[in-house]
C-alpha positions in Angstrom: 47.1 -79.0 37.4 50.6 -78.1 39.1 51.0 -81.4 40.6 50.3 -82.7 37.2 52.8 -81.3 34.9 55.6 -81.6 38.2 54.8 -85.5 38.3 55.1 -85.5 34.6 58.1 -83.7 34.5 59.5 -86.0 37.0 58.6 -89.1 34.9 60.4 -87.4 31.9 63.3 -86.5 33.7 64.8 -90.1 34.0 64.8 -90.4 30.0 66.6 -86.9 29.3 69.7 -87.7 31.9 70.0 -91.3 29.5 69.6 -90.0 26.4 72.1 -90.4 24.0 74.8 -87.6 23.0 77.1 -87.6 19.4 80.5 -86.9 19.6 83.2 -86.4 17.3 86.8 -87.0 17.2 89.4 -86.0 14.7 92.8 -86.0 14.4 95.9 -85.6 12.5 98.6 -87.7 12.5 102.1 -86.9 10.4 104.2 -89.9 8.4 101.4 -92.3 8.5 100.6 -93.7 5.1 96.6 -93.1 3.4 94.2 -95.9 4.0 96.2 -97.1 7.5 93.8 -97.8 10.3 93.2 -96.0 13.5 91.9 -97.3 16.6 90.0 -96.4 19.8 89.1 -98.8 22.5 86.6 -97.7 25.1 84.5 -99.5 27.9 80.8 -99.6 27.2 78.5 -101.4 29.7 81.4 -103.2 30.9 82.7 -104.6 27.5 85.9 -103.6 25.6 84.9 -101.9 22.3 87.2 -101.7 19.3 86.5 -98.7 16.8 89.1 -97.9 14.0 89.0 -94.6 11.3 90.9 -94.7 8.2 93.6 -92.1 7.6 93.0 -89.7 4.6 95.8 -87.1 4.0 97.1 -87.8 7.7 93.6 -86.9 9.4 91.2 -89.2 10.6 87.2 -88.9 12.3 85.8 -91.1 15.1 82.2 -90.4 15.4 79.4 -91.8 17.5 76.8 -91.9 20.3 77.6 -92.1 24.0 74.7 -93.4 26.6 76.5 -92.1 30.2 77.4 -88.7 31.2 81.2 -87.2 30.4 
């Protein structure tokens, strides 16, 4: 029964260190007029990504999911 649940846990374990995690980013910027565009580029599997937030009352939110450890 032990070696059961420790070879199932092992089979598990794989999935829970790629699961996916949300972040958040938010920011405030000063002299930056509403509805101007904010971007973040990041690396995902190799490939440039291009996000971009909109700036309400000088702040801004990046959200997402990120598959790798941080």
């Amino acid at each position: 029964m032990i070696a059961n649940v420790f070879l199932l846990l092992l089979l598990i374990f794989p999935y829970a260190v790629l699961a996916q995690s949300p972040y958040t980013i938010q920011g405030k910027v000063d002299n930056v007029s509403n509805g101007a565009k904010i971007y973040l580029i990041y690396n995902r599997d190799a490939v440039s990504v291009t996000d971009s937030a909109l700036v309400q009352s000088g702040n801004f939110t990046f959200s997402g999911e990120i598959n790798t450890p941080s």
